[in-house]
N, C-alpha and C positions, 0 to 999 in steps of 0.2 A: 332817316330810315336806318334801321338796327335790327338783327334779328336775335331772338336769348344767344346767353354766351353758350348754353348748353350745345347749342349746335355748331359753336364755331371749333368750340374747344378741343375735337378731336384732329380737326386740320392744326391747330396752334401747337398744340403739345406732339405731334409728330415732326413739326418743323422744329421746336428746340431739343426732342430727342436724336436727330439728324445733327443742330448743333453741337449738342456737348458732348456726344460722340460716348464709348463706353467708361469714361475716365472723367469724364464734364472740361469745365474751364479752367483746366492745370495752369497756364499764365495769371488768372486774379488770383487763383489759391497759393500759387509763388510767391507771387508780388502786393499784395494787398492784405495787410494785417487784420485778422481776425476783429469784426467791431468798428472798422470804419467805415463812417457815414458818412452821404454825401447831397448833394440836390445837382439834376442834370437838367438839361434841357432838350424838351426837340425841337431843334430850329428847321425855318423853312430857308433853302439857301435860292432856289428861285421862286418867280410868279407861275402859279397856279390855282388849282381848287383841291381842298383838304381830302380824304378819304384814307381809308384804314386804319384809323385813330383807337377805334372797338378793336381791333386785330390787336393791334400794338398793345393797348391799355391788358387784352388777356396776358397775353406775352410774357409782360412784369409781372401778375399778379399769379400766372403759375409760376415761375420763379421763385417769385417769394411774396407770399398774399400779405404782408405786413408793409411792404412800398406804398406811401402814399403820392396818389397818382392825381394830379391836376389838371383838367383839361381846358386848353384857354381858344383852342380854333377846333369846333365839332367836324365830324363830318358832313360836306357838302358846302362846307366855309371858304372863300377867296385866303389868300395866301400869298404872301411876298417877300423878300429875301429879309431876313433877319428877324421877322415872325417868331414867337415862341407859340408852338402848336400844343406840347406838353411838360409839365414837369415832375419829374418821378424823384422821390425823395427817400432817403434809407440808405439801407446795407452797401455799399460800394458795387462790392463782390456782387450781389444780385441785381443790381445794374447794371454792371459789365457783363454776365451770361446773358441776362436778356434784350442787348443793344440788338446786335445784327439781326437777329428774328425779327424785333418790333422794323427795323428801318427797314429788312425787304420788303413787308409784307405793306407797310406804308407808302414807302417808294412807288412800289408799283401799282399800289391802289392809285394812289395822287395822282398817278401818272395817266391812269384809263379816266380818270374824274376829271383831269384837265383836259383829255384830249378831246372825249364825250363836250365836252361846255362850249368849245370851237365848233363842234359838229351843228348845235343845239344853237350855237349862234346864227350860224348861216342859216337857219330857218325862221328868222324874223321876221313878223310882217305875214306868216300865212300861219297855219294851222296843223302842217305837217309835223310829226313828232319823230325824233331819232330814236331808233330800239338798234341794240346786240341783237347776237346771235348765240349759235350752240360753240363756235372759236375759240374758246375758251383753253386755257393751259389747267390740264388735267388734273381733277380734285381740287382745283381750285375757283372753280365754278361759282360756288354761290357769289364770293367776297370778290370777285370781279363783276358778277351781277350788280352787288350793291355799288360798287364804285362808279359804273354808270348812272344807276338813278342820284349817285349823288351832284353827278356832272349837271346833271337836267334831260338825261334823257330815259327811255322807258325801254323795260326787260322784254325779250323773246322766249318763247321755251326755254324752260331750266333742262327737261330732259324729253326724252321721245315719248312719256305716256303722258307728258299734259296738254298736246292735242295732236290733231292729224294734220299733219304736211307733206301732202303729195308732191313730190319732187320729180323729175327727166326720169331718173331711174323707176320711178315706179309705174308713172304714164307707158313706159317701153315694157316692163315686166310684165302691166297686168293687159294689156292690147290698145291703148287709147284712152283719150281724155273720158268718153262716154261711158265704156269699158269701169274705169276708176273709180268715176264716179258714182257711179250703179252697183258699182260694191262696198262703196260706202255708205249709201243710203239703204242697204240692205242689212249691214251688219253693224255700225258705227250706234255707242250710246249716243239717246238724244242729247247729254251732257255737255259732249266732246264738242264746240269747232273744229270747222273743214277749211284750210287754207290749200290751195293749187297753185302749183306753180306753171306759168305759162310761158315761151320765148316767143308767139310771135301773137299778133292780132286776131290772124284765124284760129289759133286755138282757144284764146280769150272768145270768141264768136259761141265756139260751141262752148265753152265752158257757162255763159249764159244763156246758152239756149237746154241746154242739160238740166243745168239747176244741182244744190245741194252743197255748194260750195259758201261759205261766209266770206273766207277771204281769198283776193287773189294778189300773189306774186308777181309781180312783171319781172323780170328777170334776164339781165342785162339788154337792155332796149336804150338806143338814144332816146336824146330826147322828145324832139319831136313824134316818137313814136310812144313815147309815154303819156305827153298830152291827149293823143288822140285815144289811148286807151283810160284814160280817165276820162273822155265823153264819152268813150262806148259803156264803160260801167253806169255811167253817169247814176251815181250814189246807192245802186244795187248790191255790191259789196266793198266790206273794204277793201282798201287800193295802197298796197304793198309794194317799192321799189326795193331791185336790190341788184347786186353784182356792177364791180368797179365804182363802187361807192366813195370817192377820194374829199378829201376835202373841199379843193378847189371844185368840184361841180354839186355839191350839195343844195347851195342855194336854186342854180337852174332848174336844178330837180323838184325842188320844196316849189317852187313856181308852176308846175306844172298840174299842183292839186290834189296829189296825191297824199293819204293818209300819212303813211310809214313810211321811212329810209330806212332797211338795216343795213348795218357794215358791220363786218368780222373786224374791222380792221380796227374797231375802238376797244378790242380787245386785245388783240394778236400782234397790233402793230406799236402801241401807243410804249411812248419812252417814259422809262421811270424819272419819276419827279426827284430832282437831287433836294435831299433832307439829310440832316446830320444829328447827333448825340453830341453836346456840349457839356464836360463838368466844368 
């Protein structure tokens, strides 16, 4: 999964104007003789799943578009210590400005990409899928999107106009669940889905007895309180877990029959994958 560089390229080129600061990379211009060429490597220093490879690969090529750049582990590829994930070949000098850009943004992709694959495990054996959320570290949105679906698991909303998500706060704003949803079936494109967010049973009750809603939220509920509201849906809409979403209870969860698990936390929480630049 890839999206054009066109749209990556204004996040990339803000993060090495950040880098090279108003003066650029005064330590390779000191120290590295004009004309020397080299070939590097990016090694994987642990086990994971690849991502940010596209990130990286712009990285170098706004640098210096004459680096020839090898890709030998794509995105969404397994990955183990001593791995060669790429190799960037050329000018020295233009590989040393564009290391540390390409490795955070790598790093930290690999790192949501491995964490998502754990997540995505524990739901073996049923049909529940892991989705993100809106958790996200700011403007940097999409390319943690992608790094989950490279893990194995599926996006949430990118932002608040690509559908309606009633959440606590607006059930209390607008009067009630009925309240809600009657203002949505009044003014809502036919275009848009309608997901609700619900915390207990009774409010799931009237949420089906209202109607207008495609998906529902359950929202932090045990478990056994989530089984029973996946026979009260029983396949009328989709059936959405979420809140306190940890690793260790995923699978309980994925058990109970439900559609979707999201977690912020395969975004917000997940540790960057240790990757290196070797000449």
């Amino acid at each position: 999964m890839t999206v054009p560089d066109l749209v990556l390229e204004p996040m990339v080129r803000n993060a090495l104007l950040e880098d090279l600061g108003s003066y650029g990379d005064i330590t390779t211009r000191t120290t590295i003789a004009p004309g020397t060429r080299y070939t590097a490597r990016l090694n994987a220093r642990e086990t994971g799943v690849v991502s940010g490879m596209q990130v990286a690969a712009l990285a170098f090529r706004l640098v210096d578009p004459a680096l020839k750049l090898t890709l030998h582990s794509p995105d969404g590829s397994p990955c183990a210590p001593g791995d060669v994930l790429m190799e960037i070949e050329g000018e020295a000098a233009s590989i040393l400005s564009g290391e540390r850009v390409a490795l955070n943004f790598a790093g930290r992709l690999s790192g949501i990409a491995t964490l998502t694959a754990g997540f995505v495990a524990e739901t073996k054996g049923t049909d529940t899928r892991v989705t993100c959320t809106r958790k996200t570290t700011p403007g940097l949105r999409i390319v943690e999107k992608l790094a989950v679906l490279h893990g194995g698991g599926f996006n949430h909303r990118f932002s608040l106009s690509d559908a309606i998500l009633i959440k606590d706060n607006h059930i209390a704003a607008a009067g009630g669940v009925r309240a809600v949803l009657d203002a949505t079936k009044a003014h809502a494109s036919h275009m848009i889905r309608v997901e609700i967010e619900v915390d207990t049973l009774d409010q799931l009750a009237e949420v089906l007895a209202v109607g207008g809603a495609d998906v529902v939220l359950l929202d932090n509920m045990d478990t056994l309180t989530l089984r029973k509201a996946v026979e009260m849906v029983a396949g009328r809409l989709v059936v959405e877990a979420s809140g306190n979403m940890k690793l260790g209870r995923i699978a309980e969860v994925a058990a109970t029959g439900v559609d979707y698990i999201s977690s912020g936390a395969l975004t917000h929480s997940a540790q960057t994958l240790d990757l290196g630049l070797d000449f």
